[in-house]
C-alpha positions as CSV (number, residue, x, y, z in Angstrom):
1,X,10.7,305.4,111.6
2,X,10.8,301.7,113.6
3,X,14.8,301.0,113.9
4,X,14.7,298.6,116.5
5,X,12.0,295.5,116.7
6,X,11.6,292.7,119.4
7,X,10.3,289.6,118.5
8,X,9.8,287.4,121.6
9,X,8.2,284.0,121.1
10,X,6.9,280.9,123.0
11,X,7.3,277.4,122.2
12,X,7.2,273.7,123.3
13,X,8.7,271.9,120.4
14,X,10.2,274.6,118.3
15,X,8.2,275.5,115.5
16,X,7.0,278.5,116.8
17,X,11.1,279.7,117.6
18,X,12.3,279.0,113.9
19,X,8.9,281.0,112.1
20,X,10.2,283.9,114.8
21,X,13.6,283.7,113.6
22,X,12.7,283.5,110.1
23,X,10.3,287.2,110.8
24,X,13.4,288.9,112.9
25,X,15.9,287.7,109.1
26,X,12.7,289.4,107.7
27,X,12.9,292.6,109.2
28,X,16.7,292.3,108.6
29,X,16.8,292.3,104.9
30,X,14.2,295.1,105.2
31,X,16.8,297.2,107.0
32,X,15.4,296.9,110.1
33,X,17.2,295.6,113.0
34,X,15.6,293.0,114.9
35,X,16.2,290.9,117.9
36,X,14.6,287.3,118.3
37,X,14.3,286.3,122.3
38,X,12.0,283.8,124.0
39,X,9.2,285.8,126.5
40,X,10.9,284.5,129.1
41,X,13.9,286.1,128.4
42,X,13.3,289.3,128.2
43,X,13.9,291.9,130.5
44,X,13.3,295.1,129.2
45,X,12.2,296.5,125.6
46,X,12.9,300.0,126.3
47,X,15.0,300.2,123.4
48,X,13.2,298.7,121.0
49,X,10.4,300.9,118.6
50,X,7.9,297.9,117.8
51,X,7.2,294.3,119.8
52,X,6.2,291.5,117.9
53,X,4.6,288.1,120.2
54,X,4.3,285.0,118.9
55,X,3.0,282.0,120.4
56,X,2.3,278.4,119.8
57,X,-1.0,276.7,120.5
58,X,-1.2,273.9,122.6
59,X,-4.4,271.6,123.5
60,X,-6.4,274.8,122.2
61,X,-5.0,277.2,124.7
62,X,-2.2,280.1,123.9
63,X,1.3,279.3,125.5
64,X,0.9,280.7,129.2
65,X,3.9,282.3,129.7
66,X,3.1,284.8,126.8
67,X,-0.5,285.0,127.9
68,X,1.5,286.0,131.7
69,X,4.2,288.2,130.2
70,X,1.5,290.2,127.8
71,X,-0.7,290.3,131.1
72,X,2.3,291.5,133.0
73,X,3.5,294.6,130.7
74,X,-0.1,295.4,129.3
75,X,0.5,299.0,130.5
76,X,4.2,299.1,128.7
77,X,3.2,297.3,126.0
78,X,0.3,300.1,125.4
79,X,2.8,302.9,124.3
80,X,4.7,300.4,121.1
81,X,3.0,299.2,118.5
82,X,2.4,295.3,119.2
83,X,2.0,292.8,116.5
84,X,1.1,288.9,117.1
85,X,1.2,285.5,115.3
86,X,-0.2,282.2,116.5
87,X,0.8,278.7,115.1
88,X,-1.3,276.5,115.2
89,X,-2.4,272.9,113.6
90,X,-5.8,274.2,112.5
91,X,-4.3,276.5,110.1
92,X,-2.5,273.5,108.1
93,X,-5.8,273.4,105.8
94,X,-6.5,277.4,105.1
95,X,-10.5,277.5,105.3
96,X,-12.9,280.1,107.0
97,X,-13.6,277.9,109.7
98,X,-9.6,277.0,110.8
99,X,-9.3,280.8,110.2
100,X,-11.8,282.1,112.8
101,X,-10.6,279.2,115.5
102,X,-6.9,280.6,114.9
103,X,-8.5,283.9,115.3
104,X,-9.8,283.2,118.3
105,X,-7.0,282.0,119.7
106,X,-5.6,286.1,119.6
107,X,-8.5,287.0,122.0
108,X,-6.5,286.5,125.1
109,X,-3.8,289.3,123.7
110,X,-6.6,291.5,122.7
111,X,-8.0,291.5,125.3
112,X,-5.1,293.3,126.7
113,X,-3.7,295.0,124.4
114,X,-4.4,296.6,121.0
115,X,-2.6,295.2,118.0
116,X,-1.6,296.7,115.0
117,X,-1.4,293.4,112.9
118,X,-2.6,289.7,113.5
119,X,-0.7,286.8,111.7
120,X,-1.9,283.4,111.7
121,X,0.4,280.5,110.8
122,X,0.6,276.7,110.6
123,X,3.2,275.2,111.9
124,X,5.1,272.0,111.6
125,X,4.1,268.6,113.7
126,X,7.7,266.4,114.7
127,X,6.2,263.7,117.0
128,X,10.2,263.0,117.9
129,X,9.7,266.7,119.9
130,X,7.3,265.9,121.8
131,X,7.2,263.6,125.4
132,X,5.3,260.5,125.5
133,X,2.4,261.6,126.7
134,X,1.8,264.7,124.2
135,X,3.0,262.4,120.9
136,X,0.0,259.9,122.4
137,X,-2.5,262.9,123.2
138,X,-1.6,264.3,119.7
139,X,-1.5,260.7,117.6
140,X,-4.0,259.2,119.3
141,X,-7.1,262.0,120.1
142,X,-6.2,265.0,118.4
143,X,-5.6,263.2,115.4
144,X,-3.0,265.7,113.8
145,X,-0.6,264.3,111.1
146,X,3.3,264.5,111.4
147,X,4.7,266.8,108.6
148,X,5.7,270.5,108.0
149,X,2.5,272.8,106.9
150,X,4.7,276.4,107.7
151,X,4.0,278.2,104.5
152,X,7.1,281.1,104.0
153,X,5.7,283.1,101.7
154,X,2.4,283.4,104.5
155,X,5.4,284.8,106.6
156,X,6.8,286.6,104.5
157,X,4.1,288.7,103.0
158,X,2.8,289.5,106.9
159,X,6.1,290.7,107.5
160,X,6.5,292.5,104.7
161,X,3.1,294.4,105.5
162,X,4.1,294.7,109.1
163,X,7.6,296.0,108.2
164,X,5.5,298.5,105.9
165,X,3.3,299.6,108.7
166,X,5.6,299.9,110.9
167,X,7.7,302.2,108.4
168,X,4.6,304.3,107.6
169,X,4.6,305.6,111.3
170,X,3.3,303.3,113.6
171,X,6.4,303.9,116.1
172,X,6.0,303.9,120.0
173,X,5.6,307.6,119.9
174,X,2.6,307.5,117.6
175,X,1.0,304.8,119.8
176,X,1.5,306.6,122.6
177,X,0.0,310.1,120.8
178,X,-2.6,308.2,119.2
179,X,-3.3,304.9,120.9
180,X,-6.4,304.3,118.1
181,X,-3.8,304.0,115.1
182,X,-2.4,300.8,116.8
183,X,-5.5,298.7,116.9
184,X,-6.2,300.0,113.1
């Protein structure tokens, strides 16, 4: 039974920080404790049963300190089940197409390591967050309107399915015993 989870996140303006916060309260209220750190943080997860990553996306490319950290404790992060969210602007409009780009975006984890579940958010756009040159790149050629597109019950129904995978078994024991149940 998963006790203890890590959620670790990366961010640039800080949507990516609050949606983390909001899973750890998640796993809270589902009697699970839960600690909320950015990757760079951390130090150790040793006493932790379950890791959750989330990462913003940034000019189409995952944050690279997570892409660094997941590529630094691949072989720890093997024995805990892992589970990962992206935010990202494509996923402000929920259609096939922004679905497999945010997808896609997860390929640099997988690549690494197996993950037990995949969550795919929008996130909010606050040009006041952002430095001059971003708020132009982002106004100006990526085109992406200023407003809040997080949607909480998107969260909260991953969460709720993670917390319920995780509770069904999927602990760092059974991912180390059976390595194929965390990539189901």
């Amino acid at each position: 039974m998963t006790k203890r989870v890590l959620v670790l996140y990366a961010t640039r303006a800080g949507s990516t920080k609050e949606i983390a916060e909001s899973i750890g309260a998640l796993f809270t209220q589902a009697g699970v404790q839960a600690e909320v750190l950015p990757v760079k943080k951390v130090r150790s997860f040793e006493e932790y049963d379950a890791v959750v990553l989330g990462t913003a996306v940034r000019m189409g490319m995952l944050m690279p300190e997570m892409v660094r950290f997941v590529r630094k404790k691949k072989a720890t992060l093997a024995h805990y089940p892992v589970a990962a969210f992206v935010v990202c602007c494509s996923m402000k409009k929920e259609t096939p197409e922004h679905h497999a780009t945010a997808e896609n975006f997860l390929d640099q984890i997988r690549r690494e390591i197996p993950l037990l579940s995949e969550g795919l958010f929008a996130g909010k756009m606050d040009y006041s967050n952002l430095g001059f040159l971003a708020r132009f790149i982002v106004r100006n050629m990526v085109k992406s309107p200023q407003g809040d597109f997080r949607e909480p019950e998107k969260i909260k129904k991953w969460t709720d399915g993670l917390v319920k995978l995780l509770q069904a078994g999927h602990t760092k024991e059974t991912a180390v015993e059976n390595p194929e149940l965390v990539g189901a």
